[in-house]
Backbone as ProteinMPNN parsed JSONL, in Angstrom:
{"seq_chain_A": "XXXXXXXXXXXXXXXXXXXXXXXXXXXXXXXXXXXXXXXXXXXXXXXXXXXXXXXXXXXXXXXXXXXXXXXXXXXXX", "coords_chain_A": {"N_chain_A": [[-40.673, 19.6, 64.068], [-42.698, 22.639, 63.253], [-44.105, 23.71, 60.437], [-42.972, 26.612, 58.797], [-43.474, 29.846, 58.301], [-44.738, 31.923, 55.407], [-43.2, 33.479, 54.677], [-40.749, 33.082, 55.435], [-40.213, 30.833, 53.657], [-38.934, 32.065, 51.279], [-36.63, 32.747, 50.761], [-34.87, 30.056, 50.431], [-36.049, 29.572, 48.333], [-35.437, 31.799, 46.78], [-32.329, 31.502, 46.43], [-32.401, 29.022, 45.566], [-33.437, 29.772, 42.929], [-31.226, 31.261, 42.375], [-29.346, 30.564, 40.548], [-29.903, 30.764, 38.089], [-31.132, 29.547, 36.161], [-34.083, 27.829, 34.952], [-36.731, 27.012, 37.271], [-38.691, 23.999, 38.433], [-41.963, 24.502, 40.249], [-42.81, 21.989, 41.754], [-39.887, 21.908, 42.422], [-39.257, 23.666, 43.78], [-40.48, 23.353, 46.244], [-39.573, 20.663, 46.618], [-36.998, 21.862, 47.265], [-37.396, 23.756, 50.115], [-38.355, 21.674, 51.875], [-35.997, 20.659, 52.428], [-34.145, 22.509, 52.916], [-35.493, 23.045, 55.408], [-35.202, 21.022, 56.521], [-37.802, 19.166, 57.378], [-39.908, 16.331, 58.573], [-41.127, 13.878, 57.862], [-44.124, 13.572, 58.667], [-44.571, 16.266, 59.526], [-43.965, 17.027, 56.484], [-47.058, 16.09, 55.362], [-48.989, 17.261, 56.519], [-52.078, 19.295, 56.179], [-53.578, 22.164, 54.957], [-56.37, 23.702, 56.516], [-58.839, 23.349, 54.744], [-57.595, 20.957, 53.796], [-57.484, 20.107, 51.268], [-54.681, 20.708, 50.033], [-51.247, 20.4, 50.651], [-49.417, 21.619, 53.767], [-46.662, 22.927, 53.206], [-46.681, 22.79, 50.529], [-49.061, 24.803, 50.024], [-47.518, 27.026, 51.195], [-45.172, 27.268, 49.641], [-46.454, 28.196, 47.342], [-47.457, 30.357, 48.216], [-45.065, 32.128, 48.471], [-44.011, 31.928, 46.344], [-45.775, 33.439, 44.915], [-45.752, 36.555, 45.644], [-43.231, 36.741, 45.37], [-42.872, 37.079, 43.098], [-44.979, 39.074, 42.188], [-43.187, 41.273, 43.987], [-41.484, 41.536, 41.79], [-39.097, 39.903, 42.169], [-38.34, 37.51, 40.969], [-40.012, 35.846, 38.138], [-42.67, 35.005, 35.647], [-42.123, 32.342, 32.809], [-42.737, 30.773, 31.735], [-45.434, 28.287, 31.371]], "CA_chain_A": [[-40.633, 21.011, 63.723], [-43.97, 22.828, 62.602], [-43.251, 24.131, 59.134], [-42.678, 28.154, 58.946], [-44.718, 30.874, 57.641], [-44.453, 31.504, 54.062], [-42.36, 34.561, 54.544], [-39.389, 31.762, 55.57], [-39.816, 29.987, 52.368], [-38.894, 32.793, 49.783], [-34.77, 32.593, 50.75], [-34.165, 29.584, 50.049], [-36.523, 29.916, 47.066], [-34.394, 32.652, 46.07], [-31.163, 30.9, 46.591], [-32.471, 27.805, 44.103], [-33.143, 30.509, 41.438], [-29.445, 32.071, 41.865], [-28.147, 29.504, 39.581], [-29.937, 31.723, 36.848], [-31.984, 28.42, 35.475], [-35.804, 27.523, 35.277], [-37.629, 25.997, 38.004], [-40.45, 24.412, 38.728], [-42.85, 24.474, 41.865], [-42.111, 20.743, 43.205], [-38.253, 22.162, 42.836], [-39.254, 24.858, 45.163], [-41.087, 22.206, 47.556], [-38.347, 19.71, 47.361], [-36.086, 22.643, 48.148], [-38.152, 23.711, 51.159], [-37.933, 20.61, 52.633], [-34.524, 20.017, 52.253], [-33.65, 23.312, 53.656], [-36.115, 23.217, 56.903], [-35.102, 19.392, 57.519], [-39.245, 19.097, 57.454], [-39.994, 15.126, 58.236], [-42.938, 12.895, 56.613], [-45.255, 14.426, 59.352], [-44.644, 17.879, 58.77], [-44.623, 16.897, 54.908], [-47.99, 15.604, 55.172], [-49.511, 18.529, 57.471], [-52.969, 20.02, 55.166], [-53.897, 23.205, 55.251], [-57.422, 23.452, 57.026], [-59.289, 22.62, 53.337], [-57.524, 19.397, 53.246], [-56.864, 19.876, 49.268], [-53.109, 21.069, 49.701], [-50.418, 20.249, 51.834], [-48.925, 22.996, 54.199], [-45.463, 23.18, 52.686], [-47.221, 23.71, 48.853], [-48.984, 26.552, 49.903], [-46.705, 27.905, 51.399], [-44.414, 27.595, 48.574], [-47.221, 28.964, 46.373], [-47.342, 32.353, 48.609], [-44.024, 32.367, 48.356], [-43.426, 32.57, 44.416], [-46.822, 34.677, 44.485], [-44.978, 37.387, 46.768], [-41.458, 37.11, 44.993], [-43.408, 37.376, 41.545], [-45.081, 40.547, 42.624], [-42.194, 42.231, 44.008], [-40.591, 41.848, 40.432], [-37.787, 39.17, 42.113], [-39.158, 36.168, 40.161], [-41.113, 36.084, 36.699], [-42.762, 33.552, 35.023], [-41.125, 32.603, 31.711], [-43.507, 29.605, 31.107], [-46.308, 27.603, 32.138]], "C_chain_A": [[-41.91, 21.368, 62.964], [-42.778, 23.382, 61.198], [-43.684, 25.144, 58.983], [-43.554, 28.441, 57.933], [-44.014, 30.58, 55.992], [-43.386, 32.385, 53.651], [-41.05, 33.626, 54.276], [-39.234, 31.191, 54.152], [-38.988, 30.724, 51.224], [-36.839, 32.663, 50.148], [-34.645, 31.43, 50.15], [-35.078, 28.804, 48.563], [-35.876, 30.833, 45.937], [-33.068, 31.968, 45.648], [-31.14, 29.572, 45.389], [-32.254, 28.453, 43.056], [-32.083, 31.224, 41.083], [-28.926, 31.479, 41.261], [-28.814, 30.162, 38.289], [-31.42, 30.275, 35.501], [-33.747, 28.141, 35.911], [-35.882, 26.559, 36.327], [-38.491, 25.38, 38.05], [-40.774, 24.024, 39.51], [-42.094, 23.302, 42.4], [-40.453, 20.922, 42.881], [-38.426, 23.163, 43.853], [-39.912, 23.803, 46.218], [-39.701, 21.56, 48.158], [-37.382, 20.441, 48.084], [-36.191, 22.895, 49.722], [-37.931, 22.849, 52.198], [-37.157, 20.27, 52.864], [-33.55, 21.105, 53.185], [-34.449, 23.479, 55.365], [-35.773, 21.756, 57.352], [-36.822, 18.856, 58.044], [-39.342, 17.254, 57.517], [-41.157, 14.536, 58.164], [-43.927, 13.472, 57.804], [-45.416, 15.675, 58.877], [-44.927, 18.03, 56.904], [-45.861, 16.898, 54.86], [-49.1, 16.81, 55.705], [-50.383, 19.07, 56.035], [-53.121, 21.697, 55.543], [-55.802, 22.677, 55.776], [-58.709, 22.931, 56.569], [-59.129, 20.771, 53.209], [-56.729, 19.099, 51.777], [-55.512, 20.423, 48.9], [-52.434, 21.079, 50.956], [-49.743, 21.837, 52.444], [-47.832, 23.942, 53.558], [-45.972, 23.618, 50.932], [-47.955, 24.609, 49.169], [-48.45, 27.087, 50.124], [-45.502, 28.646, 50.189], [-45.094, 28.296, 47.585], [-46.88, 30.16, 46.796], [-46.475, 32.561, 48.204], [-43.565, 33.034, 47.381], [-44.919, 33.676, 44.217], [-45.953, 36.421, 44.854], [-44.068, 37.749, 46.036], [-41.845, 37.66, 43.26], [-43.66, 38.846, 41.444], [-44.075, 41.613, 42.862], [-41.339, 42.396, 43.139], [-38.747, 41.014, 40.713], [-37.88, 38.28, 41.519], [-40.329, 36.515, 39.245], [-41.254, 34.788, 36.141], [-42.823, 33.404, 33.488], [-42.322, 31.302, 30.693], [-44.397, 28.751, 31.539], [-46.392, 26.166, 32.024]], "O_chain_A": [[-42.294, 20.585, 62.094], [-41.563, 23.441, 61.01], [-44.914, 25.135, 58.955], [-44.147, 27.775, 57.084], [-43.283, 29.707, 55.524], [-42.738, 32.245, 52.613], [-40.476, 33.476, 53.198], [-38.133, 31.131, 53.605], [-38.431, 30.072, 50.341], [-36.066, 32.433, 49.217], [-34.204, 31.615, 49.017], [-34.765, 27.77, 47.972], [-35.809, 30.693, 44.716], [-32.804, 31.927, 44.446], [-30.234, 29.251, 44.619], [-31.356, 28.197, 42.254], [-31.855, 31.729, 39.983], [-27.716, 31.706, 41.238], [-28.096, 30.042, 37.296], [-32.147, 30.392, 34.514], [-34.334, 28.279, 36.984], [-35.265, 25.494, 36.346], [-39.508, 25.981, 37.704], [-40.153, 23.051, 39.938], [-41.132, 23.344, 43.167], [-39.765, 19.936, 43.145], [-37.582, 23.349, 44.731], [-39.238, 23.787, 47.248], [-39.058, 21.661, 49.202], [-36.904, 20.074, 49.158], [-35.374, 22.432, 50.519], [-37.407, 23.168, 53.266], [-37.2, 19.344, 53.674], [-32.595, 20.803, 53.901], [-33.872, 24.01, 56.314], [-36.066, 21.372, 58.484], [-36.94, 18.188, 59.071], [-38.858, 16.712, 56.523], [-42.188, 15.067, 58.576], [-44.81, 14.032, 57.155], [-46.204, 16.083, 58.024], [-45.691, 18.757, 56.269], [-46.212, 17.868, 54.189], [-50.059, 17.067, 54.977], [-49.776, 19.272, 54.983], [-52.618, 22.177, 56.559], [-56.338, 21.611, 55.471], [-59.532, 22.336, 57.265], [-59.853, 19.843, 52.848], [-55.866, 18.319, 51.376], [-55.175, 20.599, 47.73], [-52.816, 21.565, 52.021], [-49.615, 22.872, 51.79], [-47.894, 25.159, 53.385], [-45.602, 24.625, 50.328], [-47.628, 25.631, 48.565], [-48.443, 28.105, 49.432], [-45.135, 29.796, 49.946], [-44.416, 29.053, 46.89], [-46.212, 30.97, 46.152], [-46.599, 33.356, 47.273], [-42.995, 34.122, 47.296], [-44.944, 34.583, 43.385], [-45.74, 37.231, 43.953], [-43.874, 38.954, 45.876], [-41.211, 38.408, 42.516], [-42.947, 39.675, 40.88], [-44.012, 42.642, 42.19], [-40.419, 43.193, 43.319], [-37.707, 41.206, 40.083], [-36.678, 38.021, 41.462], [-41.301, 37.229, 39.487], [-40.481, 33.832, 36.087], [-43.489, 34.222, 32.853], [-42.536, 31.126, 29.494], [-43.885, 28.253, 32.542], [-47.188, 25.537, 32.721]]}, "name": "protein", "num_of_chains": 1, "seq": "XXXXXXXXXXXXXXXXXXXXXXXXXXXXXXXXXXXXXXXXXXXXXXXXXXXXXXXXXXXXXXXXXXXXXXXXXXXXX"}
């Protein structure tokens, strides 16, 4: 399975943060993966750079996107 745009990622990005508790990023990855059934190929997949895997940017856009639209805030760094 290739691994989906970044639009795809923000549900079940959302769905982690419905439990009302802090996240952080590699909990949105691991999620990701767990919800697309993504396997060690597709894990590994770079973006065209090389310096980040497909599935972490994606998850980046993702919380960039959900941040913006005021569904997700960041509480702490």
């Amino acid at each position: 399975m290739a691994v989906p745009e970044f639009q795809n990622f923000m549900l079940p990005i959302l769905n982690l943060f419905g439990d009302g508790n802090i996240h952080t990023t590699n909990e949105c990855i691991n999620t990701a993966i767990d919800y697309f059934g993504l396997d060690e190929n597709d894990i590994k997949l770079t973006v065209p750079s090389g310096k980040q895997t497909q599935v972490a940017n994606r998850t980046y856009w993702s919380l960039t996107y959900l941040k913006k639209s005021s569904l997700l805030k960041t509480i702490k760094r």
